[in-house]
C-alpha positions as CSV (number, residue, x, y, z in Angstrom):
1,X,160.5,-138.0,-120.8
2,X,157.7,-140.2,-121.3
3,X,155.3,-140.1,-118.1
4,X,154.9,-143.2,-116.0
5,X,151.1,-143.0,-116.4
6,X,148.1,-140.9,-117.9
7,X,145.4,-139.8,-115.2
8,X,142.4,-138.5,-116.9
9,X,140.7,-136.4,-113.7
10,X,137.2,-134.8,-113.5
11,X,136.6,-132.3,-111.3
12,X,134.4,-129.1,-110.8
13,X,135.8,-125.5,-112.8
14,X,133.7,-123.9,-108.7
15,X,135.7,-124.5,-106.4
16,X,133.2,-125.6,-103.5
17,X,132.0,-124.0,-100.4
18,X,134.8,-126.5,-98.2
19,X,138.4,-126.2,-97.9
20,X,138.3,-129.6,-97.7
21,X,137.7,-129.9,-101.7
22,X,140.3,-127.5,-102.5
23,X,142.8,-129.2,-100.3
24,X,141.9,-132.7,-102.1
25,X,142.5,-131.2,-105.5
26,X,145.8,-130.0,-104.4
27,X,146.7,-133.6,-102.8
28,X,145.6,-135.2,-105.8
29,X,147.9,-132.6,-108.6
30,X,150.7,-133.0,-106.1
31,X,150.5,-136.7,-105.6
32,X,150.6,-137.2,-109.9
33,X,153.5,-135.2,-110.2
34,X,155.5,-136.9,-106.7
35,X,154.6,-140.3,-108.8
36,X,156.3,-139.3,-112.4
37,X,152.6,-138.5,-113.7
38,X,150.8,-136.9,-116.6
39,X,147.4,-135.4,-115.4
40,X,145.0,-135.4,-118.4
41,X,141.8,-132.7,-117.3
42,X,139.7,-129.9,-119.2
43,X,142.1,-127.5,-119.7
44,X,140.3,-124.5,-117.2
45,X,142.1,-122.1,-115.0
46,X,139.4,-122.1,-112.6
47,X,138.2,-123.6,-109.0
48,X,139.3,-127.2,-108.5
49,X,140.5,-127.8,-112.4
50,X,143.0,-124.7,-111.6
51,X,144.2,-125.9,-108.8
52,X,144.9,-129.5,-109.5
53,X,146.5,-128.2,-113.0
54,X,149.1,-126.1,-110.5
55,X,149.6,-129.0,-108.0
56,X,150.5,-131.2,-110.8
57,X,152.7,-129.0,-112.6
58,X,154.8,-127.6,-109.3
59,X,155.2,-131.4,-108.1
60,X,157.2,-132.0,-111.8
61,X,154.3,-133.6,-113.5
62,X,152.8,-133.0,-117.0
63,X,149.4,-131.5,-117.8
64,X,147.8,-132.1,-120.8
65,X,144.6,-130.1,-121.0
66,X,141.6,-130.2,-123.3
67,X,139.2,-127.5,-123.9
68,X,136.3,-126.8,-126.5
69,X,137.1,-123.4,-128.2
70,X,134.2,-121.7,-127.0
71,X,135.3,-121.8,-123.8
72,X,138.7,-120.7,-124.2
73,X,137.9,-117.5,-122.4
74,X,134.9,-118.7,-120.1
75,X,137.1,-121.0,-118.2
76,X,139.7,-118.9,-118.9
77,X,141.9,-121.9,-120.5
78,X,145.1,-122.8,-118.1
79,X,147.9,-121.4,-120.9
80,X,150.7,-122.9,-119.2
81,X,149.9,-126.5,-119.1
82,X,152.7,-128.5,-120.7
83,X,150.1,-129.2,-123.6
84,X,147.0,-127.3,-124.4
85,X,144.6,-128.4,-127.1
86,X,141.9,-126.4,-128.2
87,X,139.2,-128.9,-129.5
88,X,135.9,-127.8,-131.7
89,X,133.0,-129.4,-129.3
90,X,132.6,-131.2,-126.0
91,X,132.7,-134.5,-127.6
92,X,136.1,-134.1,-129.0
93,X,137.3,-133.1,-125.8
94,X,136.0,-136.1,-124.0
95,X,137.2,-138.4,-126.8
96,X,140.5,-137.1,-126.6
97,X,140.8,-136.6,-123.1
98,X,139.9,-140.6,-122.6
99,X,142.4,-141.6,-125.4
100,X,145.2,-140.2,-123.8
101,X,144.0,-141.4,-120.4
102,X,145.7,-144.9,-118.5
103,X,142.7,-144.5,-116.0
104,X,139.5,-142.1,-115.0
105,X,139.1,-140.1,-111.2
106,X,136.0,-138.1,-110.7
107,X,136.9,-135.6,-107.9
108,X,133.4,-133.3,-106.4
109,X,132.3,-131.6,-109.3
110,X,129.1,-130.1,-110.8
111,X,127.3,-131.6,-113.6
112,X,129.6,-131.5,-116.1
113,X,131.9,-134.0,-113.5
114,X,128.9,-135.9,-113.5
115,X,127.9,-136.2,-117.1
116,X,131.8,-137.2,-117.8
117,X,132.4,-139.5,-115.0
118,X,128.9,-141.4,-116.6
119,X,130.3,-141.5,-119.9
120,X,133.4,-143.0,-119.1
121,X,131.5,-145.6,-116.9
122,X,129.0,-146.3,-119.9
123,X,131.9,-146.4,-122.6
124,X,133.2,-149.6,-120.0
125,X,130.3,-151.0,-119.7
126,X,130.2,-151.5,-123.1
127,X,133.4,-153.0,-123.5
128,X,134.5,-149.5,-125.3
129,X,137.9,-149.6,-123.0
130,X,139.2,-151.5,-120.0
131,X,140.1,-148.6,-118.1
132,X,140.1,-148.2,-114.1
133,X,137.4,-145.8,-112.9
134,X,137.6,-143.6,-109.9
135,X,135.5,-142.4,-107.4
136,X,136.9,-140.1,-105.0
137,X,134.1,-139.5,-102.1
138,X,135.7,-136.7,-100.4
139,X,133.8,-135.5,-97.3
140,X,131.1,-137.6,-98.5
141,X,129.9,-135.7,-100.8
142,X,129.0,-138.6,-103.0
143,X,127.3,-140.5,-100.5
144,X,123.7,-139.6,-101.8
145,X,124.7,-140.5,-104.9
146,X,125.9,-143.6,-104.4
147,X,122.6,-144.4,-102.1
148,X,121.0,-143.9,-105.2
149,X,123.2,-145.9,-107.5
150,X,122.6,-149.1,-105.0
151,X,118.5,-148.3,-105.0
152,X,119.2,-148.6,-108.7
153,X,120.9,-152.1,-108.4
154,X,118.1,-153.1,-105.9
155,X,115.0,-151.8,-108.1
156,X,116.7,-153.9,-111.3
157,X,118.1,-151.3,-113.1
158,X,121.5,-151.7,-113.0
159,X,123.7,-155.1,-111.6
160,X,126.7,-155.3,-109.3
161,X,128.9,-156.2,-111.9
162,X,128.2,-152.6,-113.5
163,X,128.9,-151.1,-109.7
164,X,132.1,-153.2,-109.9
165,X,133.6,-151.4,-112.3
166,X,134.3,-148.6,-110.3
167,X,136.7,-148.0,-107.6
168,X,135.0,-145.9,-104.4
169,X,137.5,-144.6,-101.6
170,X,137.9,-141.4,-99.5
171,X,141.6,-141.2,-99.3
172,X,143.2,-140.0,-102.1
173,X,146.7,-141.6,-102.2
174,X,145.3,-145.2,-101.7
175,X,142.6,-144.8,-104.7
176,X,145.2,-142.9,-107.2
177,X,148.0,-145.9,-106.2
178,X,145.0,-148.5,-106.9
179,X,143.6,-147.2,-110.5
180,X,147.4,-146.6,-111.3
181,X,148.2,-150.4,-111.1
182,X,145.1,-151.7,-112.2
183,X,146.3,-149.2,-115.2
184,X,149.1,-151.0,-115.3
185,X,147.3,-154.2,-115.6
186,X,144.4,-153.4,-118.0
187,X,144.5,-153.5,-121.7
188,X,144.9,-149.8,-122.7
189,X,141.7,-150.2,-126.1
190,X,139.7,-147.1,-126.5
191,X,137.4,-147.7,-129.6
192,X,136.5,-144.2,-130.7
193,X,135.3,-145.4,-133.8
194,X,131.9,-146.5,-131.7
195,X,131.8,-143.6,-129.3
């Protein structure tokens, strides 16, 4: 059965030093399966990527994970996701991962949330795709960040209209219903041939 929409999710492979991250990951997984969902994330076993893989895929969702090779075995892959493909780099994972994607969420994460929640904001920037972009600020624990992104804006570095391609919330069903109708809405073009 073909999934009612593609959710491309970033998120950390730790799972954090709150319950409350763990129990947003779990609310997110469950809430893409409840909706007739396909979660698209990196393919790990571990911290919130793990659990968000499980919520999806107990709620009746599919999981398509991506995962470079070499880190089959460091992340310890998630074998059971409804499709598992083992890429050669990181930037065939992120290619494919925003190809098969209807819509971006960054969840709390490390670095590597970071770098690919950047990426997909750069790639619609540049008029790469017109995909919704998600910002879930759990707990606040993008706060700083987004302090930083608005000095940015007021030192002339970036504009509002680049700040207004993302959607910012803290609650997790009203975000995910948002980017999954502006999904709906926006003209699915990913131009990998300039990424």
């Amino acid at each position: 059965m073909t999934p009612a929409f593609s959710l491309c999710v970033y998120c950390g492979s730790r799972p954090g030093n709150s319950p409350v991250f763990e129990a947003v990951a779990t609310e997110v997984g469950r809430w893409i399966g409840e909706h007739d969902g396909q979660l698209v994330y990196g393919g790990g076993n571990n911290g919130l990527m793990g659990l968000l893989a499980d919520a999806t895929l107990a709620a009746g969702g599919r999981v398509v994970g991506v995962i470079p090779a070499a880190l089959v075995e460091r992340e310890f892959a998630k074998r059971d996701c409804t499709e598992l493909h083992v890429v050669e780099n990181m930037h065939q994972r992120k290619s494919l991962m925003a190809e098969r994607a209807d819509a971006f969420l960054a969840l709390p994460g490390g670095i590597g949330t970071f770098e690919e929640f950047f990426e997909a904001w750069t790639w619609r920037q540049l008029g790469y795709h017109a995909k919704p972009i998600g910002l879930l600020d759990t707990g606040g624990y993008y706060a700083a960040m987004l302090a930083f992104l608005r000095k940015s804006v007021s030192h002339g570095f970036m504009s509002e209209w680049q700040m207004g391609l993302i959607t910012i919330g803290a609650d997790a069903p009203s975000l995910l219903e948002k980017l999954v109708t502006d999904a709906g809405d926006a003209p699915q073009r990913m131009e990998t041939s300039k990424i």
